[in-house]
N, C-alpha and C positions, 0 to 999 in steps of 0.2 A: 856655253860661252864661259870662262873661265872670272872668275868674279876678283877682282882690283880694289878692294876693298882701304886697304888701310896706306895706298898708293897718292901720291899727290903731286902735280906736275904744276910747280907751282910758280914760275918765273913769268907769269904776262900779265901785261896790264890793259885794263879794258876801256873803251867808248860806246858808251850803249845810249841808246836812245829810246824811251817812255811814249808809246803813245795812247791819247785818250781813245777807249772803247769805240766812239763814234767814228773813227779815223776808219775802223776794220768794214768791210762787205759784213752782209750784214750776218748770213752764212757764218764766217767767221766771228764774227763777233758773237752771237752764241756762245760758242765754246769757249771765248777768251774772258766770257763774265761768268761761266761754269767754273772755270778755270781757278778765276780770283778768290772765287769762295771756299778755298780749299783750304782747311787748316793746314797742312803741312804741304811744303812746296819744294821741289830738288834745289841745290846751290851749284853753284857755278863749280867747283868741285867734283859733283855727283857729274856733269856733263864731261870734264876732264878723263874722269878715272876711265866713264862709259867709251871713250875715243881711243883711252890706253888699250883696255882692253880688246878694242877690235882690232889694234895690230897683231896680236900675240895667237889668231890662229894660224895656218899653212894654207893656202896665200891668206895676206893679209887683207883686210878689210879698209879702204884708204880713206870712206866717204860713208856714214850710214847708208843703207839698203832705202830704207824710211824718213821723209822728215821728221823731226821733233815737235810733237805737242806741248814740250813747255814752254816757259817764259818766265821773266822775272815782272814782279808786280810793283808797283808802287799806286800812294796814292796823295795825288797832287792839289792842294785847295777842295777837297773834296770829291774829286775827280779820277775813279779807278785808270791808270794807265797800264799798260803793260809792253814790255819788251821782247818779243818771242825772239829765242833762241835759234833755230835757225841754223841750226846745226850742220844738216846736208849740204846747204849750197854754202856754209863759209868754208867746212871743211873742201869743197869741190874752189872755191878761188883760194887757199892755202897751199892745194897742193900745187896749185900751178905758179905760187910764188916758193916752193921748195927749191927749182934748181939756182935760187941766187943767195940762197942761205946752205947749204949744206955740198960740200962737195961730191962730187958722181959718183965714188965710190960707195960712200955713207949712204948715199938716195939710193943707188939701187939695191942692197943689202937690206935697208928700211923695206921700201916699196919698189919690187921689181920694176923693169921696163913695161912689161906687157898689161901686169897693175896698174901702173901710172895711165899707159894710154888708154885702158878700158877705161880708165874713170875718166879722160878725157874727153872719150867719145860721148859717153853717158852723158856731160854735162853739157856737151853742144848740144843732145838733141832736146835736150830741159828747157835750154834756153829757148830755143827754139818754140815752144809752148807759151814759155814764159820773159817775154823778152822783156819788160818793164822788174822784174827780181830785183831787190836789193835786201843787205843784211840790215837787220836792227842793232847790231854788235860789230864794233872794232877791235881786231888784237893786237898786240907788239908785243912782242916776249924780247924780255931783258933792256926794254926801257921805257918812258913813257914820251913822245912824240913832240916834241917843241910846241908845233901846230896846236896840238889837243891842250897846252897850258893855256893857251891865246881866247879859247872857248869862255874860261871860267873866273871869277875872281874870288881874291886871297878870302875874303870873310864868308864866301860859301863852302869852306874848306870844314868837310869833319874828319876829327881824328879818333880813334880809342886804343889807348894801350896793348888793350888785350890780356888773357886770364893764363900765359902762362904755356909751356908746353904741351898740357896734357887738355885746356881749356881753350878757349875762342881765339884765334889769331888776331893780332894789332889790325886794323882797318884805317885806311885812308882813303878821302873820296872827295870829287864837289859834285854836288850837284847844281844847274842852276834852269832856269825858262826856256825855253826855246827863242823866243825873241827874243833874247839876252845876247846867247852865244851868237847869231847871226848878227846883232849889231857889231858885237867885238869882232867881229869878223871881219867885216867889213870898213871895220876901223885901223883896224892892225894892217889889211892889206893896203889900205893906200899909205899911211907910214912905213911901211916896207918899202912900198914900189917908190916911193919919192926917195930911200936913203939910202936904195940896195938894188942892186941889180938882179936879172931873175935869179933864182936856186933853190936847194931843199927847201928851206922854210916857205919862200913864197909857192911854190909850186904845192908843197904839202898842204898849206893855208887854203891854196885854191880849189884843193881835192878835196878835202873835208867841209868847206861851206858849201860846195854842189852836192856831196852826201847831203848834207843838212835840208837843203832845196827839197829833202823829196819827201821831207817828214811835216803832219798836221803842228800850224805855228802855236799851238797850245801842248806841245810836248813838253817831256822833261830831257833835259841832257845829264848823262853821268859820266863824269873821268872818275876809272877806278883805279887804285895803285895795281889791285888784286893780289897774287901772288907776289907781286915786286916787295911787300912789304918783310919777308923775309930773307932780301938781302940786303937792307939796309938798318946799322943795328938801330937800338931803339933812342938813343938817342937824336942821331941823327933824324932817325923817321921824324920826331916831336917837332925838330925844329928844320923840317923840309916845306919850305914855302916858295916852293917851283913857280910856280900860276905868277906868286908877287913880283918873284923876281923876271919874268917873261916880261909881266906887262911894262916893269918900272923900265925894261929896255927899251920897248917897243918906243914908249912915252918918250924916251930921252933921245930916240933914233926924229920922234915927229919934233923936237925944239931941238933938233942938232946938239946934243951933247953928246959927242964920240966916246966921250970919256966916262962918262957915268953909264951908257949903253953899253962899253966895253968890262967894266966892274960888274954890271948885271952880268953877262955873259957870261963873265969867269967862274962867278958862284956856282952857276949851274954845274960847271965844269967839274970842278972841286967835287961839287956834291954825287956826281952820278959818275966820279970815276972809280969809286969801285965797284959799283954793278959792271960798269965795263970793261973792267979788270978780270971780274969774273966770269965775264961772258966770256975771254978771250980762254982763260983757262982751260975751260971747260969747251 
């Protein structure tokens, strides 16, 4: 397998979700407290580079062979949680949202026709075994999701600079409860639905609080910028306060102020038009 080493595919931003060891069978849970006690641990990076590299043999590789044994750890009020990665089956619903991001030509040069369907076949008959599946991990590449701001609030937000080219990349993240984000959830959507008729945000809203449904209510929730943190420069990153500005809409949508809802709006606007200036480049 050809090693990817100093490769970085670095444009998506994540929604992961923590859950406490007890959450797991118990089977699994074993390994996920073997797991936690591991001084060193792969990064969300090392999972990237491993996905580049399975395109690059003849045919390509569209989906690991294997699940993934890792996961990212945290630990919450004293509480090991863990997030397993989860690799096979997100990579297997990725590819089947590739024909609405990449044009046919591009997709089949990537991943042939006959690639594509084998992995499709593959993933029906998984399902099939496994019908209750769901990921621990959310992606979007080249933005971060209106919906996913709605989750979090502004003073759970951490930022750090970062050490520089050659050292630690700028990070930006919130983390917050699980019974947190499920309240804002449910808060946002009836201020929505009272001041907006259905659409992306409301539908996207409705999609990610029924993910949420299916997680232990002692989890943790993360919005990550992840790699997004290197297309916006650093200033801007410092004083990006998305989450604030979502909610001071959402707020202004439930006391009928068009006006201060529309000024939230804009910012956003402003702020993420050149990640999607550069999406379009590119």
């Amino acid at each position: 397998m050809p090693k990817v080493s100093a490769v970085i595919v670095p444009y998506t931003s994540y929604l992961r979700v923590y859950e406490p060891l007890a959450a797991f069978p118990e089977s699994e849970r074993d390994h996920w407290t073997r797991y936690a006690r591991r001084a060193e641990r792969p990064s969300y990076q090392d999972e990237l580079r491993r996905s580049l590299a399975d395109l690059l043999p003849t045919p390509p590789v569209p989906v690991p062979v294997h699940e993934s044994g890792d996961a990212f750890v945290a630990e919450v009020d004293g509480v090991v949680c863990v997030c397993p990665w989860r690799t096979r089956l997100r990579g297997w619903q990725a590819l089947g949202e590739l024909g609405e991001e990449l044009p046919a030509s591009v997709l089949d040069a990537v991943l042939p026709p006959l690639v594509r369907r084998q992995a499709a076949l593959d993933y029906e008959r998984w399902l099939v075994r496994n019908p209750d599946a769901r990921p621990w991990i959310r992606t979007s590449t080249w933005q971060v999701p209106l919906s996913w701001f709605v989750l979090v609030g502004d003073e759970e937000r951490e930022y750090e600079k970062g050490t520089g080219p050659a050292g630690a990349p700028p990070l930006l993240r919130y983390r917050t409860p699980m019974v947190q984000a499920r309240r804002r959830t449910a808060r946002a959507l009836r201020a929505l639905r009272d001041a907006l008729e259905e659409g992306p945000l409301i539908e996207g809203l409705v999609d990610v609080g029924r993910w949420l449904e299916e997680f232990h209510p002692r989890s943790l929730v993360e919005l990550d910028y992840g790699g997004l943190v290197h297309t916006l420069p650093t200033g801007d990153l410092e004083g990006d306060h998305s989450a604030a500005d979502v909610a001071e809409g959402i707020e202004a949508l439930r006391t009928g102020d068009g006006a201060a809802a529309g000024e939230a709006y804009g910012r956003l606007v402003e702020r993420w038009r050149s990640v999607r200036d550069r999406r379009s480049s590119n």
